[in-house]
C-alpha positions in Angstrom: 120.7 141.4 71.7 120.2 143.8 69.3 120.5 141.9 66.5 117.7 140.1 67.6 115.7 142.9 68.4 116.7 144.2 64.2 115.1 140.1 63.7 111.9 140.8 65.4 111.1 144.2 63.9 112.0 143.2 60.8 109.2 140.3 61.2 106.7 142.4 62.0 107.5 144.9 59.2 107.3 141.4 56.7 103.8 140.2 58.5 102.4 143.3 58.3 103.2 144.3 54.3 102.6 140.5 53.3 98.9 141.1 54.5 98.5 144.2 53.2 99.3 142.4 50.0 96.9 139.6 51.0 94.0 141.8 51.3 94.1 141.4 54.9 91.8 144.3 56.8 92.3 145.5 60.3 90.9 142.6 62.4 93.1 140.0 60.4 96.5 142.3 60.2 95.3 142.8 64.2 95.0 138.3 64.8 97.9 137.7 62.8 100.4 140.3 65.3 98.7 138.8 68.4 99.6 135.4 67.3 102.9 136.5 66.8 103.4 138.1 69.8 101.8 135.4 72.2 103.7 132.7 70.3 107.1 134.4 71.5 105.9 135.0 74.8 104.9 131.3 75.5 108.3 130.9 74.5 110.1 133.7 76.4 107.9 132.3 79.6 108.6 128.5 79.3 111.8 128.2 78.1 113.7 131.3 78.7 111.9 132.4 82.5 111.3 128.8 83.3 113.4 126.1 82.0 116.8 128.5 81.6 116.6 130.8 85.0 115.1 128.3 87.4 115.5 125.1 86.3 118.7 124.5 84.4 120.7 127.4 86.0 122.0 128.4 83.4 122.5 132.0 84.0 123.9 130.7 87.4 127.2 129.3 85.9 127.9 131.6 83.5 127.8 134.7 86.3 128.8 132.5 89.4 128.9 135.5 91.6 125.1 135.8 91.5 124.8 131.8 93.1 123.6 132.8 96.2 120.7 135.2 95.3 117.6 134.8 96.0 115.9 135.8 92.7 117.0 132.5 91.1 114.6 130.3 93.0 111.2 133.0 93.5 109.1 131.8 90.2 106.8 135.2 91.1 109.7 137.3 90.5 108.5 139.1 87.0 104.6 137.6 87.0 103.6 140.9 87.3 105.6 142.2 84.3 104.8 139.3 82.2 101.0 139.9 82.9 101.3 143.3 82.0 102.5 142.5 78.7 100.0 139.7 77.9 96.9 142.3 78.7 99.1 145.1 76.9 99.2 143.1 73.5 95.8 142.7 72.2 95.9 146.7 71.9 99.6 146.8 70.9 98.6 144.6 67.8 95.8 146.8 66.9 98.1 149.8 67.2 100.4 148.1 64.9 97.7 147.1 62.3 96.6 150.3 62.0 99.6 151.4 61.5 100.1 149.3 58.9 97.3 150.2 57.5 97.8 153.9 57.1 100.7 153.3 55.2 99.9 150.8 52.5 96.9 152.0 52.0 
């Protein structure tokens, strides 16, 4: 886990110097994070909420004691984090560019 985490930072940190060597400004650097970020979060909806936790049961078999809960079957159990996250992103990004952006340049 948190070598992935060292991954995803580390991807940001590459998106965000290769535009400041682009030329890319604030709105671009800002576009370019939120299709990164909305990109993995398709992802982490689809295939890691979705297809993984409710339909493969994956989790299920690998921790057998948790069979019986109820969690495993209620699709509405983290909407509300996941919405959350997609409204919280758009400004997220921004933060980031600018961040970027005061130390490049």
């Amino acid at each position: 886990m948190l070598c992935n985490r060292g991954q995803y930072i580390g991807g940001i940190v590459f998106l965000g110097f290769d535009g400041l060597k682009h030329g890319y400004g604030f709105w671009k650097l800002t576009l370019r994070f939120i299709i990164t970020l909305y990109i993995t979060k398709v992802f982490d909806i689809i295939v890691q909420d979705q297809w993984l936790v409710m339909t493969s049961g994956f989790f299920q078999r690998i921790f057998p004691e948790t069979k019986d809960c109820a969690r495993w079957h209620d699709r509405d159990f983290n909407n509300q984090n996941q919405l959350i996250r997609i409204v919280t992103y758009p400004f997220l990004c921004m933060l980031t560019a600018a961040l970027f952006l005061w130390l490049g340049g």
